[in-house]
N, C-alpha and C positions, 0 to 999 in steps of 0.2 A: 267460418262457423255458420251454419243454419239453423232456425230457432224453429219449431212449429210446436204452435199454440192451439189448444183447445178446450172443448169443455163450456162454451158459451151457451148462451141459448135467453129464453122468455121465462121470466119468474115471477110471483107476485111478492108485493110487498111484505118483507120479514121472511122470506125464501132462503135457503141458501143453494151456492153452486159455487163447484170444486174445477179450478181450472188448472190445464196443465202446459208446461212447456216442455218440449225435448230437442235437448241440442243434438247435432251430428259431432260425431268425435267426444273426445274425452270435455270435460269440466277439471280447470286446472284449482291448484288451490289458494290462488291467486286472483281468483273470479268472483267477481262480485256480480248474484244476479236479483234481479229485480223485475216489478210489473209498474206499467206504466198505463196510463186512462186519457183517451181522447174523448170530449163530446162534443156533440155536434156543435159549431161556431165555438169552440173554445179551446185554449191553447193544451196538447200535451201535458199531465201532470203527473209526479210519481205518488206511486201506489202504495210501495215499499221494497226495498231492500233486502238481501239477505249474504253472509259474506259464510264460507269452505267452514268457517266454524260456529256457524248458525248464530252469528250476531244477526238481530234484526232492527229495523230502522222503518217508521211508518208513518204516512201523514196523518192528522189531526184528524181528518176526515173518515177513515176507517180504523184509527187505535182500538182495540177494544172488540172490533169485528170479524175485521180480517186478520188471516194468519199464511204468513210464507212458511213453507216448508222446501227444504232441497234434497233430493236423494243422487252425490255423488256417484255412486258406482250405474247408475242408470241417463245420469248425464242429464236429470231432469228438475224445474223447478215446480212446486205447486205454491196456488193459489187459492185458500179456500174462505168465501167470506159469507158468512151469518148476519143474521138480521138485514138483511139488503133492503132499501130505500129506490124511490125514482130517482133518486141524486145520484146514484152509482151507475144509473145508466150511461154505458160509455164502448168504445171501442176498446178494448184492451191489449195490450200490448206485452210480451216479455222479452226481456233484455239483460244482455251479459256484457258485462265491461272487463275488457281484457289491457292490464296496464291503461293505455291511454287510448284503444281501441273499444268501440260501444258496436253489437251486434243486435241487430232488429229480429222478432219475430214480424207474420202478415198481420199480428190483428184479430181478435175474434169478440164477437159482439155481443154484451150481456144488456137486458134488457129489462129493468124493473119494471111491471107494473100490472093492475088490477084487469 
């Protein structure tokens, strides 16, 4: 499975930006997919969650902001988060967990700030 991620870019503070992933191949419904956030000197952390029957699962840090959405038949996840912060600045990441198998996107860089 290949993930490509997009949609990043330079926002100012309280901006929003809509990001997307598209996998190759089908989205089984046993997929669990998700966005994940690197910054800079700090460890990988999840973003949130989203499972084939749009349960969603979100950290502390974006509840309330962000929202996962996934469109099976297009095999793709989105990402859209409101009210964005410098804190959100991060590399971003989307990711599919298949059974016991975790799939990467490259990465794409959202960037808060005035």
């Amino acid at each position: 499975v290949q993930l490509q991620a997009s949609g990043g870019g330079l926002v100012q503070p309280g901006g929003s930006l809509r990001l997307s992933c598209a996998a190759s191949g089908s989205i089984f419904g046993f997929d669990v997919m998700g966005w994940y956030r690197q910054a800079p000197g700090q460890q990988r952390e999840l973003v949130g969650t989203i499972t084939s029957g749009d349960t969603t699962n979100y950290s502390d840090s974006v509840k309330g902001r962000f929202t996962i959405s996934r469109d099976n038949a297009k095999s793709t996840v989105y990402l859209q988060m409101n009210s964005l912060k410098p804190e959100d600045t991060a590399v971003y990441y989307c990711n599919l967990k298949r059974l016991s198998t975790r799939y990467w996107g490259q990465g794409t860089q959202v960037t808060v700030s005035s």
